[in-house]
N, C-alpha and C positions, 0 to 999 in steps of 0.2 A: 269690464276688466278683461286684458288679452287671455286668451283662451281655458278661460271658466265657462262649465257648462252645470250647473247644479239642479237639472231634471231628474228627477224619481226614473232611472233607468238602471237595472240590476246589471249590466252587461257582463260583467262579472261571474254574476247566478250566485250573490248574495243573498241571506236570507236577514231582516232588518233587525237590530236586538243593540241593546241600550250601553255602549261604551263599554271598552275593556275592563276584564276584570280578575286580567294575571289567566295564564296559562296553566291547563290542567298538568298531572304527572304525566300523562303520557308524552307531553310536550317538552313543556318544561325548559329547560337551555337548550334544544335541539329534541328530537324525535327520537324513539326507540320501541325496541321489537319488541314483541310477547314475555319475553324474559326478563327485559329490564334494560338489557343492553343497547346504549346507541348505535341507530344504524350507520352503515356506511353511508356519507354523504357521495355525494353529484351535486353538479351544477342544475341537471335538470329537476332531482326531488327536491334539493333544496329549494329553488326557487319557487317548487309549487309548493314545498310547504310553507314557505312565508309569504307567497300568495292569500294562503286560505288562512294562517292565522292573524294575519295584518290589518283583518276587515276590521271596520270601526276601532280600528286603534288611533286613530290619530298621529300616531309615530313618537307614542310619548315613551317619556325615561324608561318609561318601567315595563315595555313592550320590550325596547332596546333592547335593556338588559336581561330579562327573562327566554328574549329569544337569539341571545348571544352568539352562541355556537356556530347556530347554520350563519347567521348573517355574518360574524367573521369569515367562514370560508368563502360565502362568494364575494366579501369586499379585500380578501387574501388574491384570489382567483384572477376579478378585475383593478384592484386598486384604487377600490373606492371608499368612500366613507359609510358609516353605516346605514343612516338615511340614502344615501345615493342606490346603496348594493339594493334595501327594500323596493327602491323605484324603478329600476333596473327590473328587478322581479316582475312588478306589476304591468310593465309596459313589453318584456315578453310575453307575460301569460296571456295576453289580450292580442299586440301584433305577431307573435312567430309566423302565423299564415299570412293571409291575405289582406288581414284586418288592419285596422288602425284605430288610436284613442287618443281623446286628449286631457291635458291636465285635469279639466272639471269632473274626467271620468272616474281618474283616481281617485282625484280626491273625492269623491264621493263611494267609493269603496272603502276607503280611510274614516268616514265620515266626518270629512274636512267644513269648516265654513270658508266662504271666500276670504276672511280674512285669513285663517290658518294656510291656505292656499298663496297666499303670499310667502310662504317662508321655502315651498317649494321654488318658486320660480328661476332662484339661481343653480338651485341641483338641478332641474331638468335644463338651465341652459350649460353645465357642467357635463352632464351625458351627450347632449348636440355636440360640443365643441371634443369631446375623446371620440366623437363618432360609433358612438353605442347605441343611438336610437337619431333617425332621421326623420325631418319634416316632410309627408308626403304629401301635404295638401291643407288650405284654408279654408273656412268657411265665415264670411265675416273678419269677425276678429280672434276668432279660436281657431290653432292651428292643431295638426292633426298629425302623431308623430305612430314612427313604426321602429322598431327595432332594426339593427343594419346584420346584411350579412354575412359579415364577422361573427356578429355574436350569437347569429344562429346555431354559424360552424363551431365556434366555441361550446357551444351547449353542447352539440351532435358531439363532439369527440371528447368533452368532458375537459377542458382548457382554460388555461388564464389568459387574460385577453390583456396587455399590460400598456399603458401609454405609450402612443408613437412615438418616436423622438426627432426632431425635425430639427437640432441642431448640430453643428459640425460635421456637418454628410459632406463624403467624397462630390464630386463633378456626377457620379454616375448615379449615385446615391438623392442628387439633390434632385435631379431630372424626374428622377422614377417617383419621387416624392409631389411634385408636381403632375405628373400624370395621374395619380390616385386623387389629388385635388381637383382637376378636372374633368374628371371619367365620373366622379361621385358628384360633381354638377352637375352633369347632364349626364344621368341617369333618369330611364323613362321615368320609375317610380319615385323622385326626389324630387321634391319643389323646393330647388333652392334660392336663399336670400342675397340678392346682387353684395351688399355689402360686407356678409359672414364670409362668402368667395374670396370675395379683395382682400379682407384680414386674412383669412388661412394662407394666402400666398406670399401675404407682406410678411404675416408671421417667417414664414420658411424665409424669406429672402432675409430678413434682420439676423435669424437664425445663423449664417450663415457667410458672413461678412468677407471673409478670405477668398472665396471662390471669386474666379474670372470675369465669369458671366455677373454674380454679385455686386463686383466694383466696377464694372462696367454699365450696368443698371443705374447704380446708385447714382454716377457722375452727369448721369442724363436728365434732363430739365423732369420734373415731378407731372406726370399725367392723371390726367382727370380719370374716375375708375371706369367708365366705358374705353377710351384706348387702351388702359393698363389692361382689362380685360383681353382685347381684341389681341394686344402685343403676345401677352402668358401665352392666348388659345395658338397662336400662329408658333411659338418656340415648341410648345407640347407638340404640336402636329411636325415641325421640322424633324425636334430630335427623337422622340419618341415613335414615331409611326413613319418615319421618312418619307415623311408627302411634304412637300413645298405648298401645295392650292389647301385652304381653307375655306369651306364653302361656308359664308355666314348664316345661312337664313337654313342649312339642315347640321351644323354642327353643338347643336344648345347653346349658343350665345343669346338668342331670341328669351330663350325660357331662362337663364339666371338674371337678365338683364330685368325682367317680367313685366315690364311699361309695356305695350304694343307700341304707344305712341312713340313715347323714347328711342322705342329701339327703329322705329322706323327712319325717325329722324335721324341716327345715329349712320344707320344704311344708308341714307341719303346725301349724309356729306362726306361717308367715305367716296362713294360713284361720281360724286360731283368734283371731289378732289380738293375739300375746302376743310377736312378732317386735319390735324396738326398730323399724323404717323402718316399720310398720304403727302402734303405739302413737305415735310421733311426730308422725302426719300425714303422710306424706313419701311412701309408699305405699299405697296403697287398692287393695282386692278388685273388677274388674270381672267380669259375667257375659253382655258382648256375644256372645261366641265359641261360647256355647251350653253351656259342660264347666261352667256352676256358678261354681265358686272357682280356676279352672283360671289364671286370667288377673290381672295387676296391671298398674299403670300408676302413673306419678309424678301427687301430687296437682296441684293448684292453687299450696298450699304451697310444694312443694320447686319447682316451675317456676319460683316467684316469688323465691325462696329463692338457686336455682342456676345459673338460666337467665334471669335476668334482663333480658339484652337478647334471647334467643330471640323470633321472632316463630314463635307456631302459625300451622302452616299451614292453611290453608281447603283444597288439595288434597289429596287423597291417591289414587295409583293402583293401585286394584286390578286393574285389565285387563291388569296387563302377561302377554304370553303366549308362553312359550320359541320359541324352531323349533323345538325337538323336538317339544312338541305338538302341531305344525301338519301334518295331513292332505294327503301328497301328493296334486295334483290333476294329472291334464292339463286345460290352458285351450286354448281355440282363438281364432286374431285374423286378420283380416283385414291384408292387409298389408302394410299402412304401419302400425300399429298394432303386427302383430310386432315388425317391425324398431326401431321408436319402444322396444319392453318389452325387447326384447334390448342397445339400444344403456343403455337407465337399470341391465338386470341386471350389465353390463357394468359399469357404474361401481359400483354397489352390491359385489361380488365384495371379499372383505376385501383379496384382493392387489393391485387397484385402486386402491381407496377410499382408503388413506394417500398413494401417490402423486397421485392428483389433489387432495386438501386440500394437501399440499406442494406442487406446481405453482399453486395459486390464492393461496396467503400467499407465496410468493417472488414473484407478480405482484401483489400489492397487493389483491387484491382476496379479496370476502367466500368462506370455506370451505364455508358452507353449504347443501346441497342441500337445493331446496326441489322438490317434484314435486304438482303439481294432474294428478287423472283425473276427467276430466268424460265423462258421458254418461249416456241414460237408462237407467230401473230395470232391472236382471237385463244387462246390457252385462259384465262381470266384472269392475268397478273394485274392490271388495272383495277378492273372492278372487285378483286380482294382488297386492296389496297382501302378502298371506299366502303366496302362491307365492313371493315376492322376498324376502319376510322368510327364509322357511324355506330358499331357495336360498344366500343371503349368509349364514346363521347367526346372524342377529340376532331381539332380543327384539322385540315390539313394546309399545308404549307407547298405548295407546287416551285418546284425549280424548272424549265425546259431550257433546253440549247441555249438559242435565242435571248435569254436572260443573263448570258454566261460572255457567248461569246463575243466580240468584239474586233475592229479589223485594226484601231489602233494600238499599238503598242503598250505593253503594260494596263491596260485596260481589262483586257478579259480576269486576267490576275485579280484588279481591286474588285470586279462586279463575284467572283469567287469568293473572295475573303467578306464584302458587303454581306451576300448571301446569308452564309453563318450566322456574321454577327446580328443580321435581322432576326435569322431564327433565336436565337439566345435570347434578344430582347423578348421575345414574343414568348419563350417557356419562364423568364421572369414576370412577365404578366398575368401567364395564364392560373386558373385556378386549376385548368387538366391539362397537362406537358401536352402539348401539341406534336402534329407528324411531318416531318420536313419529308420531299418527298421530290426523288428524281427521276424521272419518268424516261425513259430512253439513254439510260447513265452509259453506255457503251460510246457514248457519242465523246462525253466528257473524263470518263475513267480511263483511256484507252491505253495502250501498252507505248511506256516510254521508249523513245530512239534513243539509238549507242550512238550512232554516228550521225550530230547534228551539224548540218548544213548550213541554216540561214537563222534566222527572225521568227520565222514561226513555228518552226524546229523547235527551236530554243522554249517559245511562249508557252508549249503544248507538253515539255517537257516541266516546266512550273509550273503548269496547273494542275497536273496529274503529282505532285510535291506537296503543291499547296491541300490538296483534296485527301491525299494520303496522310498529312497532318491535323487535319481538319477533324476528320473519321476519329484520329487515333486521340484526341481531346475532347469528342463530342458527351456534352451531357443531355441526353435526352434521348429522340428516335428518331431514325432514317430507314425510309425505306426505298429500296432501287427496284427498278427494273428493268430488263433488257432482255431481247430477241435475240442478243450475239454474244455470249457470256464468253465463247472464246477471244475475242476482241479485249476484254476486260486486261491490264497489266498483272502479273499475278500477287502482285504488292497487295494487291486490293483482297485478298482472299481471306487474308487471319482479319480483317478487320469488320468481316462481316461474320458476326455472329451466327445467324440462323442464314442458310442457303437452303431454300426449297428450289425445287427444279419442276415446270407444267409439263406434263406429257399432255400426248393428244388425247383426248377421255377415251376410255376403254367402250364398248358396244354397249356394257349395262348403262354406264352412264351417258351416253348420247342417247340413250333410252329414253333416260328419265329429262332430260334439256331437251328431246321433242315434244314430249310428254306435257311439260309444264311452259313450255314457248307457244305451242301449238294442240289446247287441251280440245279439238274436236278431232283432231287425228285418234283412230281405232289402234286398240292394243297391235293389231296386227302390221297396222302400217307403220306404226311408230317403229314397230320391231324391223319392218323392212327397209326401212331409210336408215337405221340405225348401224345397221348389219351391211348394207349396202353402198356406205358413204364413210369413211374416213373422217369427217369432219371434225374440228375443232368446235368450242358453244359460237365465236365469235362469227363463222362460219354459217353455223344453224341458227343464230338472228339476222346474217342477211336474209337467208331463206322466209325467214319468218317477215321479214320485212315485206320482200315483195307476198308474198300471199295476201298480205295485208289491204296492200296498194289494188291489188285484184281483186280484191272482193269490194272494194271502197269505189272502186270503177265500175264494177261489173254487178254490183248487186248481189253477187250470189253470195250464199253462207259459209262456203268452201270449194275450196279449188279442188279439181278431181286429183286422183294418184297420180296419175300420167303427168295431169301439169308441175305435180311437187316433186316429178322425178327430171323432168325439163330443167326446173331454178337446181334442182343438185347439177346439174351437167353443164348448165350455165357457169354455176358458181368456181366450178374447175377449169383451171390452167392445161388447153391442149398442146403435149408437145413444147410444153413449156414457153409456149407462144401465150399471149393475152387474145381472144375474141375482140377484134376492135369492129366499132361501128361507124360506116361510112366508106369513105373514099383510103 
């Protein structure tokens, strides 16, 4: 029988005792304190107290109803039935970590027989399809399910977690409905079922019958669910992620499809071009990604076909960069500067950041934090940037020139307004509002012309319009930086919230960035290069750099004073000339 397991294993940390026999007073319809009075429920005591009184109950009437209370609240909470809210219970108190259980586990907490286990099997396929607890893994023919992280979050903030609704959604609505079908397919920790996949997306598409894309689907010949699959994955990756290449063999198509064989075969008559979405036109072989045949992409065709109002996007961000990647640093600041970076860390902190967007929309005014760091080159405007990201746990989102600008017409304009709307999409996904981020913004902000001339007069004067509208709607966070803050239009100044300004560090603090760049340097010397040298930290890591390289060549443990008084005099501009080498 699918996934019964009725081995003598308490995993639970049941103790074994002979069938319910009604709820003492302390229990009773719900739990209560010393005095008599019921406590205040949660989602999380609740659950564990119908965890612990649940065991050997079987889930009969008279369990039901005796422990009334709490299990209405959490089937109020999630909108489930009573049975269900119990099961729910048990398959958090077992997966919230790392774990996982299966049916036969429960029911052996319950002390179910395989047949009474039968009467489970449609509630637990009722919590799969609300997406309250996920298949992680099979063994045989027992599957192995964990709770999902929704309901984790739900627990943690004390929430009702209420059915998704996946009919009558807007064009943008239906999209992002689809990506969360997709993204929870192939998720590391989900092993999921090729054919629950195809339902949850057919479900949304029947759902939904008015929409463009919908009756443009519909009127197209009926695909076997490997193309149907391969079609969904390639539109998610179009609209959602604005990538055109879908690389089949790393984007979990492999693992919902879960045959090796199948799916090899399947990669086989795409490559070979004898696939019906390939012979039709609809998808085509690209070879950007470097693997050959590894990659497809919807044509010209099916965009025209299916996507018809889609506008491609001109952006697309490749920079975004986790926190986790991000290289703990200690920074040093002068300080007013500190307290300036600790009062924005402050706001950034995700336990913050919801409260202060709710305190700025119950006052009327705009949520969006906008943050300009100005000052010159090697000052740490960059790597604060990266410090704050990685401290708040947020992704960043990089903008540069290059991204923006464009030599044809009206072009630079749409890759500006792309921009945004990539970022948008991306703070609707994320679970922590991400950091868009423009790095050399004086390039792009610059001060509108009065008296415009030509073409690109014009173009430069739209896009410093388009930015200054952009800033003044944004929900979320931007941070700028720039070396030339006089350059900046002055439009641009109410619409940045926080302006911290880098000075060059003060002597204490070039102290302490020789100090901690360079910990064999002597209190003494530190204090002399410190005292001696104007530098900026970006400055005092080239230095650090070459001493580096010199001891990596030469063997030695440290370069004498003399030599680290040479890389300072090296590292300065004589004369306002550059020291060039050669001819």
């Amino acid at each position: 029988m699918e996934g019964i397991r009725m081995e003598e294993c308490d995993l639970f940390g049941e103790d074994d005792f002979e069938g319910f026999e009604g709820l003492d007073s302390m229990s009773g319809n719900g739990f209560y304190d010393k005095s008599g009075e019921p406590k205040e429920l949660t989602l999380i005591n609740a659950m564990e107290w119908l965890t612990e009184t649940s065991k050997r109950t079987k889930l009969c009437a008279e369990y039901l109803e005796d422990a009334s209370r709490v299990i209405n609240f959490v089937a109020e909470k999630f909108q489930l039935t009573p049975r269900q809210s119990v099961l729910l219970s048990l398959f958090s108190a077992k997966t919230s970590g790392e774990d996982s259980c299966c049916v036969g586990e429960v029911a052996h907490h319950l002390g179910c027989s395989n047949f009474d286990v039968l009467a489970f099997r449609e509630e637990v396929k009722t919590l799969e399809k609300r997406q309250l607890i996920m298949r992680v893994k099979t063994y045989g023919n027992t599957k192995y399910y964990s709770v999902t992280e929704e309901v984790i979050e739900a627990l943690t903030n004390n929430r009702g977690l209420a059915p998704i609704k996946c009919e009558g959604l807007s064009n943008d609505e239906f999209f992002q409905f689809l990506y969360r079908i997709v993204k929870r397919a192939t998720e590391l920790n989900f092993q999921p079922d090729c054919d629950s996949v195809v339902a949850d997306i057919k479900k949304l598409i029947d759902g939904n019958p008015e929409l463009d894309f919908v009756k443009s689907f519909n009127q197209a010949p009926v695909l076997d669910k490997y193309d149907f699959l391969l079609f969904m994955f390639c539109v998610n990756n179009l609209v959602n992620w604005d990538n055109e290449e879908l690389m089949i063999q790393q984007c979990g198509l492999d693992d919902v499809i879960g045959d090796s064989y199948q799916f090899s075969r399947f990669r086989h008559s795409i490559m070979n071009g004898t696939d019906w979405l390939v012979s039709e036109g609809l998808i085509e072989m690209t070879c950007k990604s470097g693997f050959g045949g590894d990659s497809v992409k919807l044509t010209s065709k099916a965009v025209r076909q299916y996507l018809n109002d889609y506008e491609q996007p001109s952006f697309s961000s490749k920079r975004q960069l986790l926190p986790e990647k991000i290289v703990e640093k200690q920074l040093f600041y002068n300080k007013e500067e500190e307290m300036q970076i600790a009062r924005l860390a402050s706001v950034l902190d995700t336990k913050n950041y919801h409260d202060v967007c709710m305190r700025l929309k119950n006052a009327g005014m705009r949520k969006g934090i906008c943050v300009l760091l100005s000052g010159g080159p090697g000052t740490g405007k960059t790597e604060s940037v990266l410090q704050l990201a990685r401290q708040s746990g947020r992704a960043i989102i990089q903008v540069n020139v290059n991204d923006i600008m464009d030599k044809f017409v009206g072009e630079s304009e749409k890759r500006a307004v792309s921009a945004f709307n990539y970022y948008r999409q991306a703070v609707k996904k994320s679970k922590v509002t991400p950091i868009l981020f423009f790095n050399e913004c004086d390039q792009l902000f610059s001060r509108r012309l009065e008296n415009v001339r030509d073409s690109v007069d014009q173009m430069r004067n739209s896009l410093q319009n388009i930015f200054l509208q952009q800033l003044e709607t944004l929900e979320g966070i931007l941070i700028c930086t720039t070396n030339l803050v006089q350059n900046l239009d002055p439009a641009f100044e109410r619409r940045f919230l926080f302006k911290i300004e880098f000075q060059n560090p003060s002597k204490e603090v070039r102290y302490g960035i020789w100090k901690s760049m360079l910990p064999s340097l002597t209190d003494d010397e530190a204090m002399q290069l410190s005292a001696s040298f104007d530098f900026s930290g970006g400055q005092i890591e080239n230095i650090t750099r070459k001493a580096l390289i010199e001891m990596a060549l030469t063997g030695v443990e440290k370069p004498t004073m003399e030599q680290y008084l040479s890389y300072c005099n090296q590292e300065r501009f004589e004369g306002g000339k550059i020291n060039r080498i050669g001819f």
